[in-house]
TORKOL-4160 file (C-alpha; in steps of 0.2 Angstrom, whole numbers, padded with zeros to 4 digits, m for minus):
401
<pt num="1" X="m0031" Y="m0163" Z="m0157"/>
<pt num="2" X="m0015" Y="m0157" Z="m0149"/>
<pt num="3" X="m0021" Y="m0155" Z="m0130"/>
<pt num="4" X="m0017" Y="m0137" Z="m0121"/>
<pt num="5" X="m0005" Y="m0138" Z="m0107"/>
<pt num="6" X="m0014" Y="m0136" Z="m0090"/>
<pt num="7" X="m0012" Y="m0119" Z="m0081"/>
<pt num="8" X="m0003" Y="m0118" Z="m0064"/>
<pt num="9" X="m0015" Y="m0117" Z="m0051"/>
<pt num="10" X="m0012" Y="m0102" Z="m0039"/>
<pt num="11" X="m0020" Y="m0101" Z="m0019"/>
<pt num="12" X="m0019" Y="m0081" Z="m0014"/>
<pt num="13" X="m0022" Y="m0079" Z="0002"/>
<pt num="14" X="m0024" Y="m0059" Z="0008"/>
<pt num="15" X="m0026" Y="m0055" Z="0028"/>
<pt num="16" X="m0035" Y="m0039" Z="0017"/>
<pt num="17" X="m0052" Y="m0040" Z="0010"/>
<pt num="18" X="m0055" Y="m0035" Z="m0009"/>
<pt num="19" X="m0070" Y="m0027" Z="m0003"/>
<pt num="20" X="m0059" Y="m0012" Z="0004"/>
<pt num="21" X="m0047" Y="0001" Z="m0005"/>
<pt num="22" X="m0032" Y="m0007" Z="m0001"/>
<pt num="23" X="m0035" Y="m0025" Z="m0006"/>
<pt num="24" X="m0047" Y="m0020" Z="m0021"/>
<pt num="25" X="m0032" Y="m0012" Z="m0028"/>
<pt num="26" X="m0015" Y="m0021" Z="m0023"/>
<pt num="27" X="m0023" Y="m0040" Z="m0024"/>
<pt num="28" X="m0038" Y="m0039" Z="m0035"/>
<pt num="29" X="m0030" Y="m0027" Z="m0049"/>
<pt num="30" X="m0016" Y="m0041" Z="m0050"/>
<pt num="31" X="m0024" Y="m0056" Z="m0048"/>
<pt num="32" X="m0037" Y="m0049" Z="m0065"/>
<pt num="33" X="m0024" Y="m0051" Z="m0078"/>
<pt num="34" X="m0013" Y="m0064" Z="m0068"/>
<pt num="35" X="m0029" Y="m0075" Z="m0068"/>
<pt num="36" X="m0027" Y="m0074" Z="m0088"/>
<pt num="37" X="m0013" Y="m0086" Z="m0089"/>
<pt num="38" X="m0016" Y="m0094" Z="m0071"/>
<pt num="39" X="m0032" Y="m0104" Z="m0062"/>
<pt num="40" X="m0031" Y="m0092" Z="m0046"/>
<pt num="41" X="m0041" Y="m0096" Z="m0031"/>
<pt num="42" X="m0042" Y="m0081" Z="m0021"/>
<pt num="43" X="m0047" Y="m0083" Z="m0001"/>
<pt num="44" X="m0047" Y="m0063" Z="0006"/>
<pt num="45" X="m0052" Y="m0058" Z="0024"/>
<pt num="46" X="m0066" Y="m0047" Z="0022"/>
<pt num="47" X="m0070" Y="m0033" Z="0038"/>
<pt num="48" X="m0084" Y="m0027" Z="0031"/>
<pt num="49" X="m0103" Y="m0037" Z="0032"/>
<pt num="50" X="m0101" Y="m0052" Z="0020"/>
<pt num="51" X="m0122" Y="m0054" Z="0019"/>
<pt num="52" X="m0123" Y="m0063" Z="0005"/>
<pt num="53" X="m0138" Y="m0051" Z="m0003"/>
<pt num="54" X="m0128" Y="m0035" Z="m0002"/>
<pt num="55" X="m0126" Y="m0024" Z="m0020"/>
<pt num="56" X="m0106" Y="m0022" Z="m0016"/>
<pt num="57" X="m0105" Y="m0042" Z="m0012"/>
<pt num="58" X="m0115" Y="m0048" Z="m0026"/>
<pt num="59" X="m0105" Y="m0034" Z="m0039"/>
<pt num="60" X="m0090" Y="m0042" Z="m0033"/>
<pt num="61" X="m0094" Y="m0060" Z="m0034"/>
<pt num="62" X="m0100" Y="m0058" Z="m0051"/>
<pt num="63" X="m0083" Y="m0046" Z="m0057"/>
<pt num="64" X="m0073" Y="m0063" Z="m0051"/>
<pt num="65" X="m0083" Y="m0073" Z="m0061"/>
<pt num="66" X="m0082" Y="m0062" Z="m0076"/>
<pt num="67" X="m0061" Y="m0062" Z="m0071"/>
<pt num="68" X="m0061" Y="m0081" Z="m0070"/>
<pt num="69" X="m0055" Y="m0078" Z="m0051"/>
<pt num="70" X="m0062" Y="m0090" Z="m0040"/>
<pt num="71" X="m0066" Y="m0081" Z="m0024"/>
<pt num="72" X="m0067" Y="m0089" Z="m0007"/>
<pt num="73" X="m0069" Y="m0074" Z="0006"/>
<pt num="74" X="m0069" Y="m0076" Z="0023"/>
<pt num="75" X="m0077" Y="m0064" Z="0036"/>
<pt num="76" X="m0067" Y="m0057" Z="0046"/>
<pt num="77" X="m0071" Y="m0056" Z="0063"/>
<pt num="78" X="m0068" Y="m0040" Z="0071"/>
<pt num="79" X="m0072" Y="m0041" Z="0090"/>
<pt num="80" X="m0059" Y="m0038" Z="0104"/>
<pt num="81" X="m0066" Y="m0056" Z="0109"/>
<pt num="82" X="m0054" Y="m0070" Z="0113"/>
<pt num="83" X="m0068" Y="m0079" Z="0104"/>
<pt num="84" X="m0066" Y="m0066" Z="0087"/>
<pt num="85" X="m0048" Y="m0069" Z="0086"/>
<pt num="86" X="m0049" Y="m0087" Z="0086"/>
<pt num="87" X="m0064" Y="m0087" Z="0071"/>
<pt num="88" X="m0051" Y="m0079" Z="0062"/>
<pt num="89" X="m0034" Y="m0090" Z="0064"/>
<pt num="90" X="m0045" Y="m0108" Z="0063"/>
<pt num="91" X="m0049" Y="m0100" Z="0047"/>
<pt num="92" X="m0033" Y="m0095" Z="0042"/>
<pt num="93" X="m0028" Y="m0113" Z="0043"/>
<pt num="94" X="m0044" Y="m0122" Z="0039"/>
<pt num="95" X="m0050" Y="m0114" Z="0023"/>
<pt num="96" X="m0034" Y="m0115" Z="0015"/>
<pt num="97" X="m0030" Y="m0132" Z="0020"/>
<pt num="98" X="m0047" Y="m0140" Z="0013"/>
<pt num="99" X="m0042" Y="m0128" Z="m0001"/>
<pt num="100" X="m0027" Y="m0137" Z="m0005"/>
<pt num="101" X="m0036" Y="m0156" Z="m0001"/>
<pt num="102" X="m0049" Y="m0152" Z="m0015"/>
<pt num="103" X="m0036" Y="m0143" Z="m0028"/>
<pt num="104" X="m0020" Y="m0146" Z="m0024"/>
<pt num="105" X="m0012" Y="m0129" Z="m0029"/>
<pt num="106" X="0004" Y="m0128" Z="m0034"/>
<pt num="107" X="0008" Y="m0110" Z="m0030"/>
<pt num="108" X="0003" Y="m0104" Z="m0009"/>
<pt num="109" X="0005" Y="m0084" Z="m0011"/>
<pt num="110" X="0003" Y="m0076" Z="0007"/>
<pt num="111" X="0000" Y="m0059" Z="0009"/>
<pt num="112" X="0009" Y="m0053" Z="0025"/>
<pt num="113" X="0012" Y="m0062" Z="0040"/>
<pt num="114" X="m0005" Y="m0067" Z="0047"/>
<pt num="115" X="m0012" Y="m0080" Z="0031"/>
<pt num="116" X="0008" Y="m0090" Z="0037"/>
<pt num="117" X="0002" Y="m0095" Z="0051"/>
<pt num="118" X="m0003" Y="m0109" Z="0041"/>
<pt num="119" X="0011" Y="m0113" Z="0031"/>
<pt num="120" X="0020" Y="m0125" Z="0042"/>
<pt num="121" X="0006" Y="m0135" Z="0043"/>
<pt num="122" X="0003" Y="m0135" Z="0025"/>
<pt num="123" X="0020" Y="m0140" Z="0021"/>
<pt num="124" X="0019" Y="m0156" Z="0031"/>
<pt num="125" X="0004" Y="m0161" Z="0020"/>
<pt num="126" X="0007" Y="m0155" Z="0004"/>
<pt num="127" X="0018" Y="m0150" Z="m0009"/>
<pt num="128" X="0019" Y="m0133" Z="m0017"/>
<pt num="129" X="0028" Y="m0118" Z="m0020"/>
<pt num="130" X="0027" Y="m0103" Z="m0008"/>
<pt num="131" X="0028" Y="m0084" Z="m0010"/>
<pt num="132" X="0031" Y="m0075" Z="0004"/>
<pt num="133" X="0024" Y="m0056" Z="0002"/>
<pt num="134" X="0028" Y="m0046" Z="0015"/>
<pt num="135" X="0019" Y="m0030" Z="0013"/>
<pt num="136" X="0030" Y="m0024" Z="0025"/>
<pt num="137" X="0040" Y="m0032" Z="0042"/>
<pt num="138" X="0024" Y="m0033" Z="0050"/>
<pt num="139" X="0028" Y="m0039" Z="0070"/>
<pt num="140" X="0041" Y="m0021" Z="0070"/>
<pt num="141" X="0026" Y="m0012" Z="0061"/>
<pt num="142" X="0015" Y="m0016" Z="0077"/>
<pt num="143" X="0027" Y="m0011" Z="0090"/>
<pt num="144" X="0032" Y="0006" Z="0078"/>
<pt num="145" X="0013" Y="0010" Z="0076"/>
<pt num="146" X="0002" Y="0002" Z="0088"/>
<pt num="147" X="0011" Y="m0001" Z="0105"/>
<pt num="148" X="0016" Y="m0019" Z="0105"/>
<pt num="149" X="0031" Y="m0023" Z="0117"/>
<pt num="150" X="0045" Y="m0030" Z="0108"/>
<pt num="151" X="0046" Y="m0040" Z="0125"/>
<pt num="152" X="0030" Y="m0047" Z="0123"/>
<pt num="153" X="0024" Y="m0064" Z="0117"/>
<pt num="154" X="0015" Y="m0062" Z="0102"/>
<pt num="155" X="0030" Y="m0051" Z="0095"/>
<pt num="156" X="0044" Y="m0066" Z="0099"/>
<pt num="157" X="0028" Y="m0076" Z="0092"/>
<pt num="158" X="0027" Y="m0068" Z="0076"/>
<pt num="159" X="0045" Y="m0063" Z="0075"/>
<pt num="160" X="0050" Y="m0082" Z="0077"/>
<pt num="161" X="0036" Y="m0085" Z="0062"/>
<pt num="162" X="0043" Y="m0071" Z="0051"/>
<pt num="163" X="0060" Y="m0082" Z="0052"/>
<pt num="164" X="0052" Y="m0097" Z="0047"/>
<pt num="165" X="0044" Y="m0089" Z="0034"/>
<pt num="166" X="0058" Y="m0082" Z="0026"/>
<pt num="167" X="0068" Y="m0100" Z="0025"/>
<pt num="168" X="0055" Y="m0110" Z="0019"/>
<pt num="169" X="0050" Y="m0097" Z="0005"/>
<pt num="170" X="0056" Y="m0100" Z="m0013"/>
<pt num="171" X="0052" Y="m0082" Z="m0018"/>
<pt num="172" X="0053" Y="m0066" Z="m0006"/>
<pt num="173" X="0041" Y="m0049" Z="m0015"/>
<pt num="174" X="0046" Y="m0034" Z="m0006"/>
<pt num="175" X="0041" Y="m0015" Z="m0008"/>
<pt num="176" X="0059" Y="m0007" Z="m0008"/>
<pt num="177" X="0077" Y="m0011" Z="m0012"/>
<pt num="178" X="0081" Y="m0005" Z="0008"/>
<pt num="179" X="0070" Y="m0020" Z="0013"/>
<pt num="180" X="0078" Y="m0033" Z="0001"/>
<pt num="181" X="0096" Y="m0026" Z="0006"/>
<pt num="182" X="0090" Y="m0030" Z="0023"/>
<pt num="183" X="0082" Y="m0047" Z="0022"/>
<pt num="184" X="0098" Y="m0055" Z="0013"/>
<pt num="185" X="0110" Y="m0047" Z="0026"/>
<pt num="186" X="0099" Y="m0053" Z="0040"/>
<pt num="187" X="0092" Y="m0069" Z="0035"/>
<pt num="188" X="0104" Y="m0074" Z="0023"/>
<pt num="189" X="0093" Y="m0074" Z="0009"/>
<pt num="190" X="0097" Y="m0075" Z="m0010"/>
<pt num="191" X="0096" Y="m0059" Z="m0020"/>
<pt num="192" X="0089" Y="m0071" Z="m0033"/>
<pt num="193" X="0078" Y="m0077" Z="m0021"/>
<pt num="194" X="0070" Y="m0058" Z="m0017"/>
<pt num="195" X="0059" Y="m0046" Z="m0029"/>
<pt num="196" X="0056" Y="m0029" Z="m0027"/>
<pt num="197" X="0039" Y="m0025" Z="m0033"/>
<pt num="198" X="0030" Y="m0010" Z="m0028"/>
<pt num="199" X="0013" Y="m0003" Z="m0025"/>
<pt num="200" X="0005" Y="m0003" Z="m0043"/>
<pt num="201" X="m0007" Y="0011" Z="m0048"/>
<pt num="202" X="m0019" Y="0007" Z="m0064"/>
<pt num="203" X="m0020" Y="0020" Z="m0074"/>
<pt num="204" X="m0039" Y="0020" Z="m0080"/>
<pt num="205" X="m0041" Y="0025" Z="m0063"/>
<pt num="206" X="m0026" Y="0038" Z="m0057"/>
<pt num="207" X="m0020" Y="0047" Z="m0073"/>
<pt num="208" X="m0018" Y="0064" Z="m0076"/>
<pt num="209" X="m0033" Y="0068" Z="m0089"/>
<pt num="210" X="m0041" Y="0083" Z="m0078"/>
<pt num="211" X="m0023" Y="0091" Z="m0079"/>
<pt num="212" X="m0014" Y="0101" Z="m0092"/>
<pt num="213" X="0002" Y="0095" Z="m0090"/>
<pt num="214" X="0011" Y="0107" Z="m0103"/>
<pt num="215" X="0007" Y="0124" Z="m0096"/>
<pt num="216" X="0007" Y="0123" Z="m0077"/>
<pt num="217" X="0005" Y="0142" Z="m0068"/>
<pt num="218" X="0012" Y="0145" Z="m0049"/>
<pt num="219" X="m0002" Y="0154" Z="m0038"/>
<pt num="220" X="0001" Y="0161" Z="m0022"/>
<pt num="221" X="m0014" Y="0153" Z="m0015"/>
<pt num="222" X="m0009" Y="0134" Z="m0013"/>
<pt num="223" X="m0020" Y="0119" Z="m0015"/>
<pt num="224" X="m0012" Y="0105" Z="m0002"/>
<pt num="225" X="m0017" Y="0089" Z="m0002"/>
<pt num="226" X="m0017" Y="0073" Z="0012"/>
<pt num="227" X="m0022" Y="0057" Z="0007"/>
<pt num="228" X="m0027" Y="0041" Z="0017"/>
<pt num="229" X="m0024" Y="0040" Z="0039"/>
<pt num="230" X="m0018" Y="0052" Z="0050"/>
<pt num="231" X="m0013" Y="0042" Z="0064"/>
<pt num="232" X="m0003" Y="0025" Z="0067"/>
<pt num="233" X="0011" Y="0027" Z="0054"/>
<pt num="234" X="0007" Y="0045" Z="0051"/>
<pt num="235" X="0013" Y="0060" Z="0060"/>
<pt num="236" X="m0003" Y="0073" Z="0056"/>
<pt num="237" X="0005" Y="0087" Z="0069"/>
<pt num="238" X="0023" Y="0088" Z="0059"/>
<pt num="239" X="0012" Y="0089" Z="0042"/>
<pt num="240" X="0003" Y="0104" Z="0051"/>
<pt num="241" X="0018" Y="0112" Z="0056"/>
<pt num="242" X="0024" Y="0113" Z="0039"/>
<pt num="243" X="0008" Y="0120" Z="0032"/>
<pt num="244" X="0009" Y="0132" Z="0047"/>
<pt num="245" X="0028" Y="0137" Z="0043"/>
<pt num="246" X="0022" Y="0139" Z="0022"/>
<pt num="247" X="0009" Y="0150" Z="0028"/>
<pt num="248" X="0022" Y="0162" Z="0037"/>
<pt num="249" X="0031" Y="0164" Z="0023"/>
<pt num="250" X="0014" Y="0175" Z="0014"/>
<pt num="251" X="0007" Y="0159" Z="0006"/>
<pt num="252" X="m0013" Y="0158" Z="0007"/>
<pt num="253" X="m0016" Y="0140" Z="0008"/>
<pt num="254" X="m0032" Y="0127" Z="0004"/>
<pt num="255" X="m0031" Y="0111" Z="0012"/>
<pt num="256" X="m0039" Y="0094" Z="0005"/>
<pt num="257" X="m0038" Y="0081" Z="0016"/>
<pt num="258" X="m0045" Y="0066" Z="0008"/>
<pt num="259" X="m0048" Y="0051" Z="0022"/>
<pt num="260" X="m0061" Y="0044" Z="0033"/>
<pt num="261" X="m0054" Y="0054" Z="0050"/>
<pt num="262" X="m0069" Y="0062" Z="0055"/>
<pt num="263" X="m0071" Y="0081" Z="0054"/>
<pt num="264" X="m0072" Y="0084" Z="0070"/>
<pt num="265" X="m0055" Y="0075" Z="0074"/>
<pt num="266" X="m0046" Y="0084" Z="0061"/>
<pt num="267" X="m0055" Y="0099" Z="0066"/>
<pt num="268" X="m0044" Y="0098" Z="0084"/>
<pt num="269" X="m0030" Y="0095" Z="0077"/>
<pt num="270" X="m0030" Y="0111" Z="0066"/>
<pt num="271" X="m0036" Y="0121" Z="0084"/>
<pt num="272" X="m0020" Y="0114" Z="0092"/>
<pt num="273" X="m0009" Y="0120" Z="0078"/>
<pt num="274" X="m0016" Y="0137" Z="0079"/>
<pt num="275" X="m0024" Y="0132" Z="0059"/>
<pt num="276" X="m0044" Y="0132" Z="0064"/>
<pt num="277" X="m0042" Y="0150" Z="0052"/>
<pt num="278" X="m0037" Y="0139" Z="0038"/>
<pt num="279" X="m0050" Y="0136" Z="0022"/>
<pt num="280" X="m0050" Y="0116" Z="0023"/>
<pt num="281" X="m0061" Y="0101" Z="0019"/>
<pt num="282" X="m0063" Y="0084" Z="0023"/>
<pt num="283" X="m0070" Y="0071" Z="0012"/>
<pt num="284" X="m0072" Y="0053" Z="0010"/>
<pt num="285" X="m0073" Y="0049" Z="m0008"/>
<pt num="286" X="m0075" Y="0036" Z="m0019"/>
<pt num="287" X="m0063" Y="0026" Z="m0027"/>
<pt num="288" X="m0066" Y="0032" Z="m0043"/>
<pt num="289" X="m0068" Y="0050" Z="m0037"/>
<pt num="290" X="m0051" Y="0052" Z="m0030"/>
<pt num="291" X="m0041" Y="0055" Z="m0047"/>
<pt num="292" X="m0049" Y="0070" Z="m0051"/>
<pt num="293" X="m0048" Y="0076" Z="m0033"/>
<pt num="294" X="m0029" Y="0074" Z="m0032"/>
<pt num="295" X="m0026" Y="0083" Z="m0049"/>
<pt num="296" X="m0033" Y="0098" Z="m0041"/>
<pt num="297" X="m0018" Y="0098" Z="m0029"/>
<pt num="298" X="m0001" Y="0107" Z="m0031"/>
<pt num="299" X="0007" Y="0096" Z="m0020"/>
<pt num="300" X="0001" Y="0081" Z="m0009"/>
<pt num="301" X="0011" Y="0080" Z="0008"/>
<pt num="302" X="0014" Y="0067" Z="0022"/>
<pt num="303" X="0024" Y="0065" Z="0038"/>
<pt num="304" X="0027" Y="0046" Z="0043"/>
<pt num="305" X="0036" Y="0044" Z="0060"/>
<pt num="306" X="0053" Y="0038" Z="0061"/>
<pt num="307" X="0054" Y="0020" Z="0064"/>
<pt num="308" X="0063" Y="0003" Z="0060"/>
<pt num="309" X="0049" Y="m0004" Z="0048"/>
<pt num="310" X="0050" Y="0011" Z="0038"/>
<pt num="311" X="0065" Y="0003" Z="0026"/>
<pt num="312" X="0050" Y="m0008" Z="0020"/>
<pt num="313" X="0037" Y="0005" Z="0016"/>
<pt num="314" X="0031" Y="0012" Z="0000"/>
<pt num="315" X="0012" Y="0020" Z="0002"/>
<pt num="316" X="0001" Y="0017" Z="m0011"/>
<pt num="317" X="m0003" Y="0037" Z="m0010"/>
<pt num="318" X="0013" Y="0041" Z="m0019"/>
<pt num="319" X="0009" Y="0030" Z="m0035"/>
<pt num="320" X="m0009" Y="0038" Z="m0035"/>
<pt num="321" X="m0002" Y="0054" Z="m0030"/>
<pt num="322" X="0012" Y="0054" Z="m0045"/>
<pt num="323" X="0002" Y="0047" Z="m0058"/>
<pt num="324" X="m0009" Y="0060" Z="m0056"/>
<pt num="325" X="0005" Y="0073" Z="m0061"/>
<pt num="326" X="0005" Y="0078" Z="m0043"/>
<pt num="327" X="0022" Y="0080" Z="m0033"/>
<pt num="328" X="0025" Y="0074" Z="m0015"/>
<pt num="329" X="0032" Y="0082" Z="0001"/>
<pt num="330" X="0036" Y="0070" Z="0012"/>
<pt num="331" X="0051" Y="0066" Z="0024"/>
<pt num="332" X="0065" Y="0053" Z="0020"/>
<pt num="333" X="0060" Y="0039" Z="0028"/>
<pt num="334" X="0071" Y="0026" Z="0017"/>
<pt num="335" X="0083" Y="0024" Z="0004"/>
<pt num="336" X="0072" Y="0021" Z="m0010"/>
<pt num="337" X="0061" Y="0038" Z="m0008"/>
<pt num="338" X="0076" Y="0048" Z="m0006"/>
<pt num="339" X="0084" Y="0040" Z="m0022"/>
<pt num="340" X="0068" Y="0044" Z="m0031"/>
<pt num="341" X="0065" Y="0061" Z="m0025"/>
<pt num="342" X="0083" Y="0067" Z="m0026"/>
<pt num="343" X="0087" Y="0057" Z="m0042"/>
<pt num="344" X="0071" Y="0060" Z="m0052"/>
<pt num="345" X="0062" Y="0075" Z="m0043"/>
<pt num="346" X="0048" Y="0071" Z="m0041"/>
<pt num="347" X="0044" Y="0080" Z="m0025"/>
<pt num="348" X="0053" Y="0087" Z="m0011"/>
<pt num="349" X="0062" Y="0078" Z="0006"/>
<pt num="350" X="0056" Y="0089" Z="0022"/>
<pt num="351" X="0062" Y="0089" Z="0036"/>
<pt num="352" X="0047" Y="0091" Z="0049"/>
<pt num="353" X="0058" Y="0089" Z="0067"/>
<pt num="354" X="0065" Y="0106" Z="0061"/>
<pt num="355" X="0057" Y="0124" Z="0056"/>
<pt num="356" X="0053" Y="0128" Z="0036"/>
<pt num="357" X="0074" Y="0133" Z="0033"/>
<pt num="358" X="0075" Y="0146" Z="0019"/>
<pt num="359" X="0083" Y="0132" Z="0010"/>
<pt num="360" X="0068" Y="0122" Z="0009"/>
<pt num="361" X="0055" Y="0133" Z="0006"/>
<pt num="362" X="0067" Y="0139" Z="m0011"/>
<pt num="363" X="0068" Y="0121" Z="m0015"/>
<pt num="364" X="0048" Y="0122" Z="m0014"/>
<pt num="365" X="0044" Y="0136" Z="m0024"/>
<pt num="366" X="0056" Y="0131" Z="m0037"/>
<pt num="367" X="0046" Y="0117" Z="m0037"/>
<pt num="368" X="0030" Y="0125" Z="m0039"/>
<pt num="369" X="0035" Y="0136" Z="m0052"/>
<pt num="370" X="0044" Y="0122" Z="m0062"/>
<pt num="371" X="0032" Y="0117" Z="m0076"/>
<pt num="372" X="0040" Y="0102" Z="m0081"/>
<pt num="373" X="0034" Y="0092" Z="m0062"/>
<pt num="374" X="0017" Y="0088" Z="m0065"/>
<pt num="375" X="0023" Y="0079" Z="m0083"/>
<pt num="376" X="0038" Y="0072" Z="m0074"/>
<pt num="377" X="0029" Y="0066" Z="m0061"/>
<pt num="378" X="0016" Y="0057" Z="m0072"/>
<pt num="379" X="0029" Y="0048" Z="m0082"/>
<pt num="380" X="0040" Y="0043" Z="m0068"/>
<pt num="381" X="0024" Y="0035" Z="m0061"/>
<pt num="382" X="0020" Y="0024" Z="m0078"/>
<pt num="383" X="0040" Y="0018" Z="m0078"/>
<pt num="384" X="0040" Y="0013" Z="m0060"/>
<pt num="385" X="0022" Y="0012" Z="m0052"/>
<pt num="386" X="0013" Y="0004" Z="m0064"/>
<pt num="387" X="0001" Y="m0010" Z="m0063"/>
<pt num="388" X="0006" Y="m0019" Z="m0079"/>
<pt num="389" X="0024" Y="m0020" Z="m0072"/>
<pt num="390" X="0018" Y="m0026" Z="m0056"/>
<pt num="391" X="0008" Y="m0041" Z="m0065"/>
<pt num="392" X="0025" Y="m0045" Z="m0078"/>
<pt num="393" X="0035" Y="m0047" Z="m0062"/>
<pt num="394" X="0022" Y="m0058" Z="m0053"/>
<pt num="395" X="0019" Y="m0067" Z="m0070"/>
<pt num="396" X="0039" Y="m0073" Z="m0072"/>
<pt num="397" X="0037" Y="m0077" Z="m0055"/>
<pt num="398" X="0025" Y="m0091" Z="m0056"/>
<pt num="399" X="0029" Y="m0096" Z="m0072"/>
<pt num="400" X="0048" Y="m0099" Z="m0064"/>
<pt num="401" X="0043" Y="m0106" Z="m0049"/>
C-alpha cells in the first residue's frame, strides 16, 4: 500500500478570539478549508468568558472538531492590571512554545504584532517557517487611534519588534498594495517575499439574495447605512456632516447605524450635529442578520481619520458592504480605495474636511440613479473580496514555504 505523504502542520496564532466578529470571519472562515490540506493547530485570544459550559463555547469547540482544526483558546485577560497584561504575554510565549515541544509545526503564522513577541524565542529553539500577518502597522495604529506617544517606550518597543519581525519572516500578507509598496521600500523587503491578501467576505453569508440587482429605482428618501465603531479609527462627526449637507440639498434621509455604540451615545452625537430630527436606528445584530440589513441600504458610508497607518487598511465593512450589491461613500484614505472607487465605481471618494460641493453631490445622484451599481458592486466583490481567493492565496503559501 503506497503511504499518503504527511500534511504540513500549521501553528495559527490570532491576538483575536474566534469567538468574536472579526476573528470568527478573517481567521476561522480561512483556517476551515485551509485545514483541508493542512493539520492546523489554531491558539486564539478569546475576550469574552471562556467557561467551559457555555452554548457559544461548546458550539465552537465542536464546529472545530467537525473542521478538523485543533483549537487551543486562550482567555484573554482584560483588566487594566499589571497582573492582567502579564497573564496574557506569558501566554503568548508559553502556549505556543510547548505547542511547538509537543508538535513541532512547520509553519508559525502570527496574526499582528502581539502573538511575535514570541517569535525570537521560538526561533532559538526550533525550526520552522514564519508568516508575518500584519493586519495593519499596529505600534502607528495605536498612536493614530489611541494616544500612544511615539516617544514612548512601548512604541520604540514595539516598533524595534515590528523590524525584527519583518527580517526574520519568509512570507509578509498584507491588506493593500500601499502597505506592500511601503514595507519593501522601508525594510528592504522582497516583492516576492510580500502578498497582498485582503479581507475576505463568504458569500453564504453577505450575498445579494434580498436584492434585485436588475431593476434598481432612485427614491428621494435615502436609506444610509454605518456599519461597525464609531470612534478610534472613525470619524462619526464628518459622516454626520455629510448626511447633514445631503439633507440640505431636499434629500429626506433614514439612517441605519449597525454597531454596538449605545443609543444613547449616538443619540448625542446626532444633538451635536443639529440631526436629533433625523428618523434613525441603532442595532446590534447578529452575524447572520447583517446581510439582509445592508441590502436594504442605498449606500453604506464611513469617515476614517487621516493618519499614517491608513496605507494598510482595508475594512472588512467594504467586502460585506459590496458583496451585498451595496456602494460605499467613504474618503480616500489610501491608494488602493481610490484605485478601486475611481477605477471600478464602486462607490464614491468624499471629501468630509470640506462642504457637499455641487460636484460631489452630482457624482452622488448619478450614483444613485445608476442601475448597473448594486450588480457592479456585487461582482466586484466576488473577483476581489472573496473568501475562496483569500484561502488559494494562503494555500500556495504553505505549500511554497
Amino acid at each position: 500500500m503506497q503511504k499518503t505523504e504527511a500534511q504540513k502542520k500549521i501553528l495559527y496564532i490570532s491576538y483575536d478570539g474566534i469567538l468574536e466578529p472579526l476573528g470568527y470571519s478573517q481567521v476561522l472562515k480561512y483556517m476551515e478549508s485551509l485545514s483541508k490540506d493542512f493539520e492546523v493547530t489554531l491558539i486564539s485570544f478569546e475576550k469574552i468568558d471562556l467557561k467551559i459550559g457555555t452554548s457559544d463555547f461548546l458550539q465552537m469547540q465542536q464546529h472545530c472538531l467537525q473542521k478538523k482544526i485543533n483549537w487551543k483558546p486562550r482567555e484573554y485577560h482584560q483588566g487594566l492590571s499589571v497582573f492582567s497584561h502579564l497573564i496574557n504575554i506569558l501566554s503568548i510565549f508559553f502556549i505556543p512554545f510547548l505547542e511547538m515541544l509537543k508538535n513541532k509545526h512547520q509553519i508559525i503564522h502570527i496574526r499582528s504584532y502581539m502573538p511575535g513577541l514570541a517569535i525570537p524565542l521560538l526561533k532559538l529553539f526550533f525550526n520552522f517557517k514564519f508568516i508575518f500577518d500584519i493586519r495593519g502597522f499596529w505600534a502607528d495604529e495605536k498612536v493614530d487611534r489611541l494616544g500612544w506617544s511615539k516617544h514612548s517606550w512601548k512604541y520604540r518597543f514595539f516598533k524595534a519588534l515590528e523590524i525584527k519581525l519583518f527580517n526574520k519572516a519568509d512570507m509578509v500578507v498584507t491588506l493593500t498594495k500601499s502597505s506592500k509598496d511601503f514595507i519593501h521600500d522601508k525594510f528592504n523587503k522582497s516583492p516576492h517575499c510580500v502578498e497582498v491578501i485582503r479581507t475576505c467576505v463568504d458569500f453564504s453569508e453577505f450575498n445579494a439574495d434580498h436584492r434585485d440587482l436588475k431593476t434598481y429605482d432612485f427614491k428621494t428618501n435615502l436609506v444610509i447605512g454605518y456599519l461597525g465603531s464609531i470612534d478610534t479609527a472613525y470619524d462619526f462627526n464628518a459622516f454626520l456632516r455629510m448626511i447633514k449637507n445631503l439633507e440640505k440639498r431636499g434629500l429626506s434621509i433614514e439612517l441605519k447605524i449597525l454597531s454596538n455604540a449605545p443609543a444613547a451615545i449616538v443619540g448625542k452625537y446626532l444633538k451635536e450635529n443639529n440631526l436629533d430630527h433625523l428618523q434613525y436606528e441603532v442595532l446590534f445584530l447578529n452575524r447572520n442578520e447583517l446581510s439582509q440589513a445592508i441590502n436594504k441600504f442605498d449606500f453604506l458610508g464611513f469617515a476614517l481619520k487621516p493618519s499614517f497607518s491608513l496605507i494598510a487598511s482595508m475594512p472588512t465593512k467594504i467586502a460585506e458592504s459590496l458583496a451585498c450589491g451595496t456602494p460605499i461613500i467613504c474618503n480616500n484614505f489610501n491608494g488602493d480605495i481610490e484605485e478601486m472607487i475611481e477605477l471600478k465605481g464602486i462607490g464614491i471618494l468624499y471629501d468630509f474636511s470640506t462642504d457637499l460641493e455641487e460636484e460631489n453631490y452630482g457624482q452622488i445622484l448619478s450614483m444613485l440613479q445608476d442601475d448597473t451599481v448594486p450588480e457592479r458592486c456585487h461582482e466586484f466583490s466576488k473577483e476581489y473580496f472573496s473568501l475562496e481567493l483569500g484561502v488559494s492565496k494562503y494555500r500556495q503559501i504553505y505549500n511554497n514555504l
